[in-house]
N, C-alpha and C positions, 0 to 999 in steps of 0.2 A: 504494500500500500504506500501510495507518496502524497503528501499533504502537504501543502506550503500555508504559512501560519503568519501572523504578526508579532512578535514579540519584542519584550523589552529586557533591556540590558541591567540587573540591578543589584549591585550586593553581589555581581561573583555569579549570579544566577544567570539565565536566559528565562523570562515566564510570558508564557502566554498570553496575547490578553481576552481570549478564550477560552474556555474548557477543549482539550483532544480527548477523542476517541480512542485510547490509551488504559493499559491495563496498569494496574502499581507497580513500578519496578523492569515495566520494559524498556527493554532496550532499543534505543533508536541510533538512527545516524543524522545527523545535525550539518547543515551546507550553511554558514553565513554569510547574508549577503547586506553589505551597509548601506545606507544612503548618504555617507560621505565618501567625499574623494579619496584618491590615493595619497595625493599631499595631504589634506589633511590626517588622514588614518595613520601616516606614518613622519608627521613634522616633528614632534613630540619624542620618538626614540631614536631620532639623528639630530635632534639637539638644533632642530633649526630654528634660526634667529627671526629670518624675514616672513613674510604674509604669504599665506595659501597661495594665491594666484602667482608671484614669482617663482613658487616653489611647481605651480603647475606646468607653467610655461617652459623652463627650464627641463622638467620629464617627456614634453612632446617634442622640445628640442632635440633631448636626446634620443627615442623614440626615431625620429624623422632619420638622427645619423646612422642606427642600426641598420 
């Protein structure tokens, strides 16, 4: 069965913000998919200084040269 769901980030958890059709204890496999960027998802543990959008730019820059 695949379900794709809403949830929130909170305390370490992932919680739904609806009840699943889910038995106690099962086991699932979890995809996470954000609604922020990649700068921003990862400016924070490379320590970067400048604003999401240079730091955007900058990844399609490089992106473009691959």
């Amino acid at each position: 069965m695949t379900l794709t769901v809403e949830a929130i980030y909170q305390e370490g958890v992932h919680k739904p913000v609806q009840p699943l059709p889910l038995q106690e204890n099962e086991s699932v496999r979890i995809t996470v998919h954000s609604g922020r960027s990649l700068a921003e998802q990862t400016a924070g543990m490379m320590n970067w200084k400048g604003d999401a959008e240079t730091l955007e730019r900058l990844l399609a820059e490089n992106e473009e040269d691959v």
